[in-house]
GUKOL-443177 format. One record per residue: residue in one letter; x, y, z of N, C-alpha, C in turn. Coordinates in steps of 0.02 Angstrom, whole numbers, padded with zeros to 5 digits, always signed. Example, Ala and Ser with C-alpha at 12.3 -4.5 7.8 and 13.67 -1.06 7.14 Angstrom:
<recs>
A+00660-00284+00390+00615-00225+00390+00660-00165+00390/S+00642-00112+00354+00684-00053+00357+00645+00002+00394/
</recs>
This chain:
<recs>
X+04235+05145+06567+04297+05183+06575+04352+05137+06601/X+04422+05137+06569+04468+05108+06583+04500+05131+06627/X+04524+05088+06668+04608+05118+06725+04665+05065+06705/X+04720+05096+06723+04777+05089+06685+04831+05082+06747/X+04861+05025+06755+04902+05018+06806+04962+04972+06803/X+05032+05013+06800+05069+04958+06788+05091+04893+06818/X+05116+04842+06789+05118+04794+06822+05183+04793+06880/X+05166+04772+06926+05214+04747+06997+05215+04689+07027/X+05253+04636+07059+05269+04592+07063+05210+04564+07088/X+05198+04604+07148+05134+04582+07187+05077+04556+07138/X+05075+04569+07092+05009+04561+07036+05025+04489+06983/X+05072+04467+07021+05114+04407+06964+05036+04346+06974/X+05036+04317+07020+04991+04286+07013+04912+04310+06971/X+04867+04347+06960+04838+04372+06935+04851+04379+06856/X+04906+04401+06856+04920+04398+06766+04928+04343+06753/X+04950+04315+06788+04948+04239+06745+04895+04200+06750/X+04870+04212+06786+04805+04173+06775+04757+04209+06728/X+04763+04266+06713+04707+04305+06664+04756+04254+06579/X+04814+04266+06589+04855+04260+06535+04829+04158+06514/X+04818+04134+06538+04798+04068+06555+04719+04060+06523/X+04682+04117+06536+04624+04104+06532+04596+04168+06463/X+04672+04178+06436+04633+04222+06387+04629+04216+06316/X+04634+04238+06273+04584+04205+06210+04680+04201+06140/X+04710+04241+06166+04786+04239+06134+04828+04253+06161/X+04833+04236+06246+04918+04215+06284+04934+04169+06264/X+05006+04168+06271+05049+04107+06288+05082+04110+06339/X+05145+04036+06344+05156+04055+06409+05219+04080+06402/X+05227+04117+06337+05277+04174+06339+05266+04215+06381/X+05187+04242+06387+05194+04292+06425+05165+04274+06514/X+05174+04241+06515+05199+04199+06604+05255+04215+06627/X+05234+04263+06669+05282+04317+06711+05342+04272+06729/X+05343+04175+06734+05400+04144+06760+05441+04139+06695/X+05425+04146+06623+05450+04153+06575+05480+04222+06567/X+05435+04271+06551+05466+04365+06548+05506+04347+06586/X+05523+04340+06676+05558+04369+06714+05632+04345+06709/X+05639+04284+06671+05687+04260+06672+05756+04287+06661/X+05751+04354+06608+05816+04408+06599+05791+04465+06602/X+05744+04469+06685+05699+04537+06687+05771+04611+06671/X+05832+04561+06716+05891+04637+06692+05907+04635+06651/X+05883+04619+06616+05902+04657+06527+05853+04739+06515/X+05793+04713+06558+05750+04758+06535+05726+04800+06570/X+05696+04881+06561+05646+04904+06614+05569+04898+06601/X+05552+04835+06633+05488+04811+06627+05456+04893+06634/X+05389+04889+06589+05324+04941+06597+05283+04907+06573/X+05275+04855+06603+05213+04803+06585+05143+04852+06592/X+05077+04825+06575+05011+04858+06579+04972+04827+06601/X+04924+04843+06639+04860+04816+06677+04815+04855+06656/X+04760+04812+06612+04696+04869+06597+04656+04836+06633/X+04606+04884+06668+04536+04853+06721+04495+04901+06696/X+04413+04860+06696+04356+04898+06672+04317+04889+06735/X+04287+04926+06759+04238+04930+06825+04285+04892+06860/X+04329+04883+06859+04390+04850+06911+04409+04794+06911/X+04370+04764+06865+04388+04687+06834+04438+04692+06781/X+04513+04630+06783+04557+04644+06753+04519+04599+06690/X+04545+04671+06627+04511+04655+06534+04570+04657+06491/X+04615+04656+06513+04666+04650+06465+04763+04651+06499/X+04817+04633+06456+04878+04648+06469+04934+04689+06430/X+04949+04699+06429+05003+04723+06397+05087+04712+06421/X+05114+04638+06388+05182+04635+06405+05233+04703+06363/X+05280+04728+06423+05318+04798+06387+05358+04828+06408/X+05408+04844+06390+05441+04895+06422+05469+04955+06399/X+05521+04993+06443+05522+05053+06411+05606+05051+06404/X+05605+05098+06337+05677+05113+06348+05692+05173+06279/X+05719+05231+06332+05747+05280+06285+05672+05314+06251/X+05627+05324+06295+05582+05374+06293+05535+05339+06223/X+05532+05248+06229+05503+05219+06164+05462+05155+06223/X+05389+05140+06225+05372+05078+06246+05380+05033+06209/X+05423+04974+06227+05414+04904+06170+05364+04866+06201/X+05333+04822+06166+05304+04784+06163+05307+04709+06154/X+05367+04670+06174+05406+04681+06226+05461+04661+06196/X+05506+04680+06215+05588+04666+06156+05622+04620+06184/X+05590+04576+06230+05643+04513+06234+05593+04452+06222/X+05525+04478+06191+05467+04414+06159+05478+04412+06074/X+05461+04360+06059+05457+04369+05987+05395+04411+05958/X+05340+04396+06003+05284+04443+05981+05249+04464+06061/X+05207+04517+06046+05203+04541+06118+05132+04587+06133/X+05072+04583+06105+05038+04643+06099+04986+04620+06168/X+04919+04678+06164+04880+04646+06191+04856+04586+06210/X+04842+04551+06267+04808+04473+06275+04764+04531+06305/X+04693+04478+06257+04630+04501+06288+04593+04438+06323/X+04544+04439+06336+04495+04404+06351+04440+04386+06305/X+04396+04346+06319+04342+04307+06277+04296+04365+06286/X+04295+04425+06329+04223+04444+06329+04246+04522+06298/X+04291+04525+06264+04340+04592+06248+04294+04623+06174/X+04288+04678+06168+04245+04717+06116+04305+04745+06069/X+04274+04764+06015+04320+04815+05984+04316+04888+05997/X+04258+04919+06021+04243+04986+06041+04297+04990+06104/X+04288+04934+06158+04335+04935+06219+04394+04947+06197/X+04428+04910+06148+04491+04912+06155+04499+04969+06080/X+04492+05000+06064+04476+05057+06050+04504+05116+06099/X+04444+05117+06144+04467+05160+06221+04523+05161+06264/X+04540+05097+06254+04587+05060+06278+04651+05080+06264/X+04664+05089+06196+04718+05129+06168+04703+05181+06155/X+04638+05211+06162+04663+05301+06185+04681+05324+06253/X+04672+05263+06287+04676+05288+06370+04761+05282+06384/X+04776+05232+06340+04848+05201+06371+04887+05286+06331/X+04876+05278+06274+04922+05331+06233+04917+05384+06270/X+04862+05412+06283+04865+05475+06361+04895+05473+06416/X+04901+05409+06444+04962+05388+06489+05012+05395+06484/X+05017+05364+06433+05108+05330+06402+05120+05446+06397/X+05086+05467+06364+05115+05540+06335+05129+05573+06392/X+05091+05564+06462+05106+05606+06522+05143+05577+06571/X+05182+05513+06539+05235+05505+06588+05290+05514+06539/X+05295+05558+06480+05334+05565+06443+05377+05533+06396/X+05342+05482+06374+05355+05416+06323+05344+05451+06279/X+05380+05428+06196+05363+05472+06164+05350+05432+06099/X+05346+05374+06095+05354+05330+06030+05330+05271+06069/X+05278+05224+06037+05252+05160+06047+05294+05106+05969/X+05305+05058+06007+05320+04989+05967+05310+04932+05983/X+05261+04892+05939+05230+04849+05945+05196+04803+05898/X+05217+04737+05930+05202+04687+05895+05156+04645+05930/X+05105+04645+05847+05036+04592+05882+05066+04529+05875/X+05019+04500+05916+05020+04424+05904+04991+04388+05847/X+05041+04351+05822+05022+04321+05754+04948+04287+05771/X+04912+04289+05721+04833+04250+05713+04844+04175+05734/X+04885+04149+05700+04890+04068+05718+04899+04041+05796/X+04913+04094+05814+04928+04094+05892+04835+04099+05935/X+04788+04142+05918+04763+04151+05939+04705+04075+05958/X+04693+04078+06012+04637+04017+06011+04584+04054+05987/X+04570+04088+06006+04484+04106+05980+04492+04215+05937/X+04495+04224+05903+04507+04280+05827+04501+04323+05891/X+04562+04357+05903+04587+04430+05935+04637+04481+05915/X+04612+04495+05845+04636+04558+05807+04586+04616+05809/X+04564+04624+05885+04532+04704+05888+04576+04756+05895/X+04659+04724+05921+04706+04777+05940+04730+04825+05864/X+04724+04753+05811+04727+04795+05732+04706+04846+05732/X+04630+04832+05736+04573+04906+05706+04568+04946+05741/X+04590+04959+05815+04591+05003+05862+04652+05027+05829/X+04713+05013+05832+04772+05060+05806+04790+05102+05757/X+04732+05031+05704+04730+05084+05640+04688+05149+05645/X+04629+05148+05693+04588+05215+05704+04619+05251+05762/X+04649+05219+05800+04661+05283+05850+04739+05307+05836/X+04800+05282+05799+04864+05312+05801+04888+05291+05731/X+04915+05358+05734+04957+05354+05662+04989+05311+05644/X+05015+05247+05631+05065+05214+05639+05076+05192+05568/X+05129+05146+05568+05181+05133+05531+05222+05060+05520/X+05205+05016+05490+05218+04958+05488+05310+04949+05485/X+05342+04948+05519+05417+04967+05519+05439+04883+05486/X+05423+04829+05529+05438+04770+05509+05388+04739+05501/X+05414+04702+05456+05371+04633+05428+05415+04573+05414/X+05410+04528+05476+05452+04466+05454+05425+04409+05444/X+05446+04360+05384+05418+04323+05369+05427+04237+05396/X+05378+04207+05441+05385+04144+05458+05339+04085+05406/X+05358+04028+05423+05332+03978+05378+05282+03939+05438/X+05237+03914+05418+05193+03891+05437+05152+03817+05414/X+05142+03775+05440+05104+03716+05435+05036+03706+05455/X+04982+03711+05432+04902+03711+05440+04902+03605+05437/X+04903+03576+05513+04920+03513+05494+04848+03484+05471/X+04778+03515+05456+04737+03471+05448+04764+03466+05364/X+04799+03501+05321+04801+03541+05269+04851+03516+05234/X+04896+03459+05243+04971+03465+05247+04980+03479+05175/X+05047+03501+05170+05044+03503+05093+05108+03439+05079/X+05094+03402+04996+05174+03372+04997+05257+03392+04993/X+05286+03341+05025+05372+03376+05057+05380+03375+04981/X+05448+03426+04977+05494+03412+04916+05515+03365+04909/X+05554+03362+04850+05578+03273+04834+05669+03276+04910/X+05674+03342+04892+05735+03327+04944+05752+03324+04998/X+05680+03342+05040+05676+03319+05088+05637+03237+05111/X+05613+03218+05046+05575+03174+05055+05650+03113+05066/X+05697+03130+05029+05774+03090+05019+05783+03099+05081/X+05790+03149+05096+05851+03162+05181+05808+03102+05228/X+05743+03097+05218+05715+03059+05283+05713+02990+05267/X+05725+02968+05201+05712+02901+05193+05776+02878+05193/X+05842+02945+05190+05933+02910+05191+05933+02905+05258/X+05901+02945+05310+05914+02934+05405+05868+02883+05424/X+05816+02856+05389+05775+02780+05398+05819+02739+05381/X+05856+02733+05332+05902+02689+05288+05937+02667+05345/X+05973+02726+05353+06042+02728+05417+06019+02713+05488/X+05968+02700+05506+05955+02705+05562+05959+02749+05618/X+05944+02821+05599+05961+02848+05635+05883+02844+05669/X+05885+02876+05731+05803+02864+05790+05810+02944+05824/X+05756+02944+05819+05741+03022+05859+05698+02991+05934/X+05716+03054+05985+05688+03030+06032+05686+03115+06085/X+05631+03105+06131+05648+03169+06186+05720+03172+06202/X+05733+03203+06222+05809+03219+06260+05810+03284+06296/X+05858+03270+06369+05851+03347+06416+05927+03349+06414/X+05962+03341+06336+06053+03361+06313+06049+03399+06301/X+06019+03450+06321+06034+03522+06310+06104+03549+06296/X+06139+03556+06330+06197+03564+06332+06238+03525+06256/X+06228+03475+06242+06243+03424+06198+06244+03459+06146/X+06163+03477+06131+06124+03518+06074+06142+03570+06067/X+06170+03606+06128+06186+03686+06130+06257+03681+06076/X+06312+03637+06076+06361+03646+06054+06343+03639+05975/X+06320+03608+05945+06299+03592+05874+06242+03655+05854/X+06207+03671+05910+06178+03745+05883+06235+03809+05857/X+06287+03800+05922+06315+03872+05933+06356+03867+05882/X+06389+03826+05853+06422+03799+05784+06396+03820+05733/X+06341+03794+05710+06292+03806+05652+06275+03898+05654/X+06260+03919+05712+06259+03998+05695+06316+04030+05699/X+06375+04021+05736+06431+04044+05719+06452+04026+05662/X+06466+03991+05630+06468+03966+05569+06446+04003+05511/X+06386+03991+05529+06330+04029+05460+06319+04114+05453/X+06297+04114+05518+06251+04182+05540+06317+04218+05563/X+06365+04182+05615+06413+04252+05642+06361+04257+05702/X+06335+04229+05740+06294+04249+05780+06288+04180+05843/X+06258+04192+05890+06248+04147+05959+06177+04144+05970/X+06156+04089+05975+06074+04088+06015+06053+04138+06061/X+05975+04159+06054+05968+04196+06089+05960+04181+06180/X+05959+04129+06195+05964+04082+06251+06002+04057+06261/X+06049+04052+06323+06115+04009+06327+06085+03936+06348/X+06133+03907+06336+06110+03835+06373+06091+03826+06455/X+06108+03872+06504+06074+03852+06572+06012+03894+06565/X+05999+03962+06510+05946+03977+06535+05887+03923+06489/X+05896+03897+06445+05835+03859+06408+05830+03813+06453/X+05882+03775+06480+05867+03725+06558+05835+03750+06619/X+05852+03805+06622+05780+03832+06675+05722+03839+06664/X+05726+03867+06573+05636+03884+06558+05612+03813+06563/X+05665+03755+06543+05624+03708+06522+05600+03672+06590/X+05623+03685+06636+05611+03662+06714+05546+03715+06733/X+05542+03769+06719+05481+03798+06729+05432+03748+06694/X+05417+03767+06600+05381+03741+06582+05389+03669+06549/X+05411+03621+06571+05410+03564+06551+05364+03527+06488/X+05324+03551+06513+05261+03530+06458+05254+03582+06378/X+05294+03639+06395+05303+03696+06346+05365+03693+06307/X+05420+03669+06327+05492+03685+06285+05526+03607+06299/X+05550+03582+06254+05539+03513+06250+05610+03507+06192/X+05643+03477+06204+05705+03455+06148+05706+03382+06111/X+05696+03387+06071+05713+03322+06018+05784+03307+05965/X+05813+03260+05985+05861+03277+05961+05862+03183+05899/X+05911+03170+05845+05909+03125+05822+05972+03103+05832/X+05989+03039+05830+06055+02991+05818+06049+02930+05790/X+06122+02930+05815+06153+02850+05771+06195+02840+05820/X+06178+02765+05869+06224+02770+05925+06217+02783+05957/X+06283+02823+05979+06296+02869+06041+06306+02930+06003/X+06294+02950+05963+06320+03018+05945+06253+03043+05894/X+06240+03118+05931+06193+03149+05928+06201+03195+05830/X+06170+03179+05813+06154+03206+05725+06177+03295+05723/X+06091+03265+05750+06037+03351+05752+05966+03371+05808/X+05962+03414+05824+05914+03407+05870+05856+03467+05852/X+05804+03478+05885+05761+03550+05894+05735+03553+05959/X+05737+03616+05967+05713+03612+06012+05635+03650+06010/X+05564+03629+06050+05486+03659+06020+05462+03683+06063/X+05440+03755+06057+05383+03787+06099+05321+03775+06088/X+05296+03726+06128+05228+03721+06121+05169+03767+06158/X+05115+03783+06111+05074+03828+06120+05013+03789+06119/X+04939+03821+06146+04889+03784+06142+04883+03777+06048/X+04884+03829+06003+04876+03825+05972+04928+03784+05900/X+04993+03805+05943+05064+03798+05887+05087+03751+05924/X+05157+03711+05880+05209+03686+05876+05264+03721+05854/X+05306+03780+05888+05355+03821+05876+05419+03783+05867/X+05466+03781+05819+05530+03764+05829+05568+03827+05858/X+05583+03829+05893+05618+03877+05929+05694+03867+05895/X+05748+03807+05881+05806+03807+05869+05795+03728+05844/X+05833+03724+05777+05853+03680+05747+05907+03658+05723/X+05960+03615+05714+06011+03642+05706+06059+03553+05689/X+06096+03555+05648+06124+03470+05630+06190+03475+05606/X+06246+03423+05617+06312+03410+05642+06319+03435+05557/X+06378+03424+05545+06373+03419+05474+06384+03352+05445/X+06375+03299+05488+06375+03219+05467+06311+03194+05467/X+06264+03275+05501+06176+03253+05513+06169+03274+05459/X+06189+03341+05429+06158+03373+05368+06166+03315+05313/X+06209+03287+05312+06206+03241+05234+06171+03170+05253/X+06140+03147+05318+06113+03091+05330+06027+03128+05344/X+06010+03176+05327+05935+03193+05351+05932+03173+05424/X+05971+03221+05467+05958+03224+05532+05894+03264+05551/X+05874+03338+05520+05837+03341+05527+05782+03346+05513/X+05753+03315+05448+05710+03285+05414+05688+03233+05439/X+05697+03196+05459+05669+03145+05505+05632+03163+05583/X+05689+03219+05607+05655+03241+05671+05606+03268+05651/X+05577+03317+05585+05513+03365+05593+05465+03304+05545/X+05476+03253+05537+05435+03199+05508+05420+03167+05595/X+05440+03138+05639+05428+03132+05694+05389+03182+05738/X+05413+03242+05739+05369+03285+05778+05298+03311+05733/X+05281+03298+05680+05205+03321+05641+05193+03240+05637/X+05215+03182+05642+05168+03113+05608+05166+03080+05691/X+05207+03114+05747+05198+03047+05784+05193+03085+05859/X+05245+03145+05869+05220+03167+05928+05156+03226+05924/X+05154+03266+05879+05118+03314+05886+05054+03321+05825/X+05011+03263+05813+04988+03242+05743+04944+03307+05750/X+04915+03321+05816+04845+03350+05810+04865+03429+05821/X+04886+03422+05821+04928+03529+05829+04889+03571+05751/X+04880+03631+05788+04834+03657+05732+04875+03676+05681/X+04932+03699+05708+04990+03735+05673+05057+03709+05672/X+05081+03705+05645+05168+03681+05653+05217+03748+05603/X+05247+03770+05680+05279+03857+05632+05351+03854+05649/X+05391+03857+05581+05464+03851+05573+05485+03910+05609/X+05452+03965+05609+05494+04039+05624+05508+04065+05573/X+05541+04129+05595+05563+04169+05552+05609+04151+05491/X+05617+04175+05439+05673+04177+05412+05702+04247+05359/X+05695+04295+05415+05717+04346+05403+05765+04365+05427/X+05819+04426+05417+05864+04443+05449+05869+04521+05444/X+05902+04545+05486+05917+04631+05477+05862+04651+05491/X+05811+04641+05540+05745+04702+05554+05716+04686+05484/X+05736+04625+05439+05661+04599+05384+05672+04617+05323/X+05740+04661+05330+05767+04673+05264+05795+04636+05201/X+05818+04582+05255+05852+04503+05210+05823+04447+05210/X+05799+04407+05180+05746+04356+05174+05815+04289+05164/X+05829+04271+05207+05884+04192+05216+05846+04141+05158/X+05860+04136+05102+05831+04107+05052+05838+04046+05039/X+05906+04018+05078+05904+03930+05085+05879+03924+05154/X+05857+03971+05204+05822+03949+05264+05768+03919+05242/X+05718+03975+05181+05663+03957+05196+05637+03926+05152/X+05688+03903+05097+05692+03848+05053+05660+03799+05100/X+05709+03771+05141+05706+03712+05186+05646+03710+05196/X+05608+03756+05243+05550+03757+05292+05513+03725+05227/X+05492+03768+05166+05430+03778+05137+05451+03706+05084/X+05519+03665+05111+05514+03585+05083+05499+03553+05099/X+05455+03560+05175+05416+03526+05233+05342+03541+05223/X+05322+03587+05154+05266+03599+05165+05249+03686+05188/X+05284+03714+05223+05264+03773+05286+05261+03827+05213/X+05203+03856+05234+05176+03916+05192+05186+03991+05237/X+05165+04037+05213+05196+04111+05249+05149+04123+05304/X+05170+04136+05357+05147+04198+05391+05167+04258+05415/X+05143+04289+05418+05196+04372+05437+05184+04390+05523/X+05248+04413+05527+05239+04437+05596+05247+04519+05596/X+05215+04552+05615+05222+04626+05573+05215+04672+05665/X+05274+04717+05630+05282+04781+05701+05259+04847+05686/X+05203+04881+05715+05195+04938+05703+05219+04992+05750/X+05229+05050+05724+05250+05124+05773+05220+05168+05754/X+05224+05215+05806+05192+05257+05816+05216+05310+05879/X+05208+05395+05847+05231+05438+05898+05171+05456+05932/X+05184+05489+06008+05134+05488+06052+05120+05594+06033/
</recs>
């Protein structure tokens, strides 16, 4: 039998260490990560315990009588543990949905965690949802993906961009120019998209002072003057580009063709995964078709990141 208890500060240490030791966290969901724009949100995080030992999490919150799962993560579902059943978590989501209904929630939304993410296969939250709640696949967005034992060959035009920024000399290297990088990002999406990063530049300088070893910027040049940069969420399992982004004197010299030839041949050879992100837009309705041109000229094949709902 499950108990069900939401999360409170006091419990920060504990989740993160379950989240550390479980079979598909990241350290997205490291309460020093979530908390970072906790006022954006009304956390209703979840604590599942079985005989009183903590078996599971649930990053989440609530808003407007709907639990997300969690709407300021890119993906957000259950982290289980290595010793987690499918019958359990089964129960698990009949116990929570009895909860969630008697504190008067009235709609669940939620997104699993992509497979590539997982260290060791934790899609029991699938088959539990599909048997215990009606639900409804609302989104499906599509990211590109790199299997690096697997690689596949670049296009010819990206194979050009990296051998014109070898030509030129341009050199990629770490960098903490955030700020630098922020201006050539905020350009490129104002520009393109009409839109601003979802991170300003002091808060990615804090995450990256939290996790140092997790969010990491690479940027390329010539000189003194910066191309293009990315910046990567590293996961036990992935190599996330979180933001990529090049001057428009980088775009015609393969600024960043060279950086994602550097980060898969020299910093990150042995990474299981190397994942461009999304390249969807509108809640998955619009597929950015020279985004994902690009990605899938690096090789990156599909993966889906998919949201289901459901009324309580």
């Amino acid at each position: 039998m499950f108990e069900i208890e939401r999360y409170v500060k006091t419990r920060e240490k504990e989740w993160n260490e379950f989240v550390e030791k479980s079979k598909n966290g990241t350290f997205l969901f490291n309460r020093q990560y979530m908390d970072y724009h906790e006022e954006r949100f009304t956390d209703h995080s979840l604590m599942f315990r079985r005989d009183g030992k903590l078996y599971a999490l649930l990053p989440a919150n609530v808003k407007d009588g709907t639990l997300y799962s969690h709407q300021g993560l890119t993906y957000g579902g259950l982290v289980t543990g290595t010793e987690t059943r499918t019958v359990h978590v089964m129960e698990m989501i009949r116990t929570m949905n009895g909860m969630l209904k008697s504190e008067g929630i009235e709609r669940v939304v939620y997104k699993a965690v992509p497979s590539i993410y997982h260290r060791v296969p934790a899609e029991e939250d699938l088959y539990a949802i599909h048997r215990e709640c009606s639900y409804r696949i609302t989104e499906r967005d599509v990211s590109s993906a790199i299997r690096q034992d697997m690689p596949l060959k670049w296009k010819k035009d990206r194979r050009h961009g990296l051998k014109k920024a070898s030509d030129d000399g341009i050199k990629v290297e770490k960098s903490d120019d955030f700020e630098g990088f922020w201006e050539i990002l905020s350009d490129n999406l104002m520009l393109n998209h009409d839109a601003k990063p979802v991170h300003s530049a002091d808060e990615i300088r804090l995450l990256n002072s939290r996790f140092p070893q997790n969010i990491m910027l690479y940027t390329s040049t010539r000189g003194n003057e910066m191309l293009g940069g990315c910046v990567v969420f590293v996961t036990a399992q992935v190599v996330h580009t979180q933001y990529i982004a090049a001057t428009k004197n980088g775009k015609k010299n393969g600024a960043v063709d060279i950086i994602i030839d550097y980060l898969l041949n020299k910093e990150f050879p042995d990474c299981t995964y190397f994942d461009f992100g999304k390249s969807t837009e509108k809640h998955c309705e619009m597929l950015n078709e020279n985004l994902i041109y690009q990605k899938e000229g690096f090789g990156g094949r599909a993966v889906c990141y998919d949201t289901y709902e459901w009324t309580l």
